[in-house]
C-alpha positions as CSV (number, residue, x, y, z in Angstrom):
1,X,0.0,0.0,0.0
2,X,2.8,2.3,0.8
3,X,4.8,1.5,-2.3
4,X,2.2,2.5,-4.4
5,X,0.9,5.7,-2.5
6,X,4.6,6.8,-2.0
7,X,5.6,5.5,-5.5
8,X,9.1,3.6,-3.6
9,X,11.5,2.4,-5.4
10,X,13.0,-1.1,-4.9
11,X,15.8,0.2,-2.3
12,X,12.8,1.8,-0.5
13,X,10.6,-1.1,-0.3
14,X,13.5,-3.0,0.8
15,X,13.8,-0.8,4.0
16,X,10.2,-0.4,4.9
17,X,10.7,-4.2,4.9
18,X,13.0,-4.1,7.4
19,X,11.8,-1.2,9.4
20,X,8.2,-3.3,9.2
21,X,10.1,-6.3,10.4
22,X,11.9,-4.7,13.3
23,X,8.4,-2.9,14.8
24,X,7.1,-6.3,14.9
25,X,10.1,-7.6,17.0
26,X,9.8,-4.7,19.4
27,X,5.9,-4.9,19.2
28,X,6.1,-8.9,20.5
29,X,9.0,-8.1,22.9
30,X,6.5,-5.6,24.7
31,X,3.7,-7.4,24.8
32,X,5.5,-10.5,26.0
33,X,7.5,-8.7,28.5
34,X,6.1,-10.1,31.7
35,X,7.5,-7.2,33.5
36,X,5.6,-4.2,32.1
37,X,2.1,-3.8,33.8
38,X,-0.9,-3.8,30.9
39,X,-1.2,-0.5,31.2
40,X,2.4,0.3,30.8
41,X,2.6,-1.9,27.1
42,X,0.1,0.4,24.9
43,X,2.3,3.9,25.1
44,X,5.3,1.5,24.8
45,X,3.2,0.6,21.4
46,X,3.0,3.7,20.8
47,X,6.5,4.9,21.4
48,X,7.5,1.8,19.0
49,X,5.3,3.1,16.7
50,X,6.2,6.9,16.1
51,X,10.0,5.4,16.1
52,X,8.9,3.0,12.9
53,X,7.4,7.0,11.4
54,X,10.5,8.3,11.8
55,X,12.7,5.2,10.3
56,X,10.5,5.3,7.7
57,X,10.3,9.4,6.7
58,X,14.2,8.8,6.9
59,X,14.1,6.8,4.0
60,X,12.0,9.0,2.2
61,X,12.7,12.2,-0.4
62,X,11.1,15.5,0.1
63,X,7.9,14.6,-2.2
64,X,7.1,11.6,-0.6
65,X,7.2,12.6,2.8
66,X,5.0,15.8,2.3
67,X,2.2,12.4,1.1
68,X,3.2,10.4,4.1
69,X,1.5,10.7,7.5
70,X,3.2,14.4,8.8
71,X,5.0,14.1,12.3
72,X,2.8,14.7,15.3
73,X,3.4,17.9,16.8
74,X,5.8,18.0,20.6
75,X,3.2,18.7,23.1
76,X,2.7,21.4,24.7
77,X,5.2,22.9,27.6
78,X,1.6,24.0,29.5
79,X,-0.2,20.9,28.9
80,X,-1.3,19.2,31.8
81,X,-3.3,15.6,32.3
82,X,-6.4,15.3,32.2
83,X,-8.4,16.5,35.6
84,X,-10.5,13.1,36.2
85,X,-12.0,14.4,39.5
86,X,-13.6,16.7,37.2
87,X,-15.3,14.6,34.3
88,X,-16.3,11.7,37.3
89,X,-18.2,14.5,39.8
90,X,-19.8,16.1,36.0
91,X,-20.7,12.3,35.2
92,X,-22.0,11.7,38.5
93,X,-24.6,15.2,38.8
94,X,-26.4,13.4,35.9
């Protein structure tokens, strides 16, 4: 799907190969490592996953990575969790 919305060539295909097959390794390794709590294993996932972006916009020229997905955005320096005192007393007055 990739090599034919990024129009790859065969070195590129190649490497999203390998970048594929190494997400999958760290993918399993995470979700078979008995030492990380459920909770702890989906923004390890996650983490796993923006690392495959980036291996693969590196592989990429300057046409195809404007049609790839863009980078998210660092968050921001005020941004604070979410207040869930707040949305359980809101659920709870209905």
């Amino acid at each position: 799907m990739l090599t034919k919305a990024l129009d790859l060539d065969a070195r590129q295909q190649a490497e999203l190969q390998g970048i594929f097959a190494d997400q999958r390794e760290a993918v399993r390794k995470i979700w078979n490592d008995r030492s990380l709590l459920p909770a702890e294993r989906v923004p390890a996932t996650r983490a796993a996953e923006d690392r495959t972006a980036d291996q693969i916009r590196s592989i990429l020229n300057d046409v195809q990575k404007k049609k790839y997905n863009p980078p998210k955005p660092p968050p921001a320096p005020d941004a604070r969790p979410p207040d869930v005192s707040a949305w359980m007393d809101a659920t709870s007055k209905k």
